[in-house]
C-alpha positions as a printed NumPy array, in Angstrom:
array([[-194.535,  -75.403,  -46.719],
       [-195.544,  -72.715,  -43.932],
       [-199.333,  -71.011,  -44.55 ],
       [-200.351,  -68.173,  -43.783],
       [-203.005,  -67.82 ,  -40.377],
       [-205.241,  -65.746,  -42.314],
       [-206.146,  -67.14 ,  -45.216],
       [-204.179,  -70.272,  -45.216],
       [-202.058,  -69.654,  -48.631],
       [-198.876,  -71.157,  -48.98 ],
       [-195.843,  -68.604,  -48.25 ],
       [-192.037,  -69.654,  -48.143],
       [-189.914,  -70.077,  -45.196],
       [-188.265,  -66.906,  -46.046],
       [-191.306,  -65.042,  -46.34 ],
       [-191.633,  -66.593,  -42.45 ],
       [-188.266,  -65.798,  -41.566],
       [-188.863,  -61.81 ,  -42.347],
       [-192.415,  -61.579,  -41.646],
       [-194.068,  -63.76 ,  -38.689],
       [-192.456,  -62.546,  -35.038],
       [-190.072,  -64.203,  -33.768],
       [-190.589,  -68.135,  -32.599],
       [-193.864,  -68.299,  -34.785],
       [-193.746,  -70.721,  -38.113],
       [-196.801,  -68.86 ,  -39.702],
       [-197.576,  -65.322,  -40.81 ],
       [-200.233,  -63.544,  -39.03 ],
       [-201.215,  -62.391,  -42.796],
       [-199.544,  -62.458,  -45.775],
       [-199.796,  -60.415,  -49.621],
       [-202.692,  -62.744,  -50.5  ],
       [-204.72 ,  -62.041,  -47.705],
       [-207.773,  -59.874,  -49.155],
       [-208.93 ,  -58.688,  -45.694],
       [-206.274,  -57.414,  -43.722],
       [-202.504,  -56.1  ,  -44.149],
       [-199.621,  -55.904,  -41.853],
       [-199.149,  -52.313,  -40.348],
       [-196.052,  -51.04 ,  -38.28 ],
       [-195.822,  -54.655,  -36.675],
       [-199.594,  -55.134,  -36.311],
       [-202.065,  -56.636,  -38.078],
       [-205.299,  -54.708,  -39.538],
       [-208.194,  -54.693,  -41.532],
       [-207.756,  -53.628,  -45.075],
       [-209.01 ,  -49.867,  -45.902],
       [-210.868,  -49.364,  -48.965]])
């Protein structure tokens, strides 16, 4: 199973599939992640 970069939780190939760019076979971050959040095809830190 693929994990996410971040904080290395487990996420499904689909998740993958719609998520990570193209060509990569982990997430940059993923819902778990308590730090940061995807944002308009970035990644950033979490506001409060």
């Amino acid at each position: 199973m693929p994990t996410c970069r971040n904080c290395d939780a487990v996420v499904t190939k689909s998740y993958v599939r719609v998520f990570a760019p193209n060509g990569m076979d982990q997430p940059r971050v993923c819902p778990n992640c308590e730090d940061k959040t995807r944002d308009k095809g970035d990644v950033r830190t979490k506001r409060n």
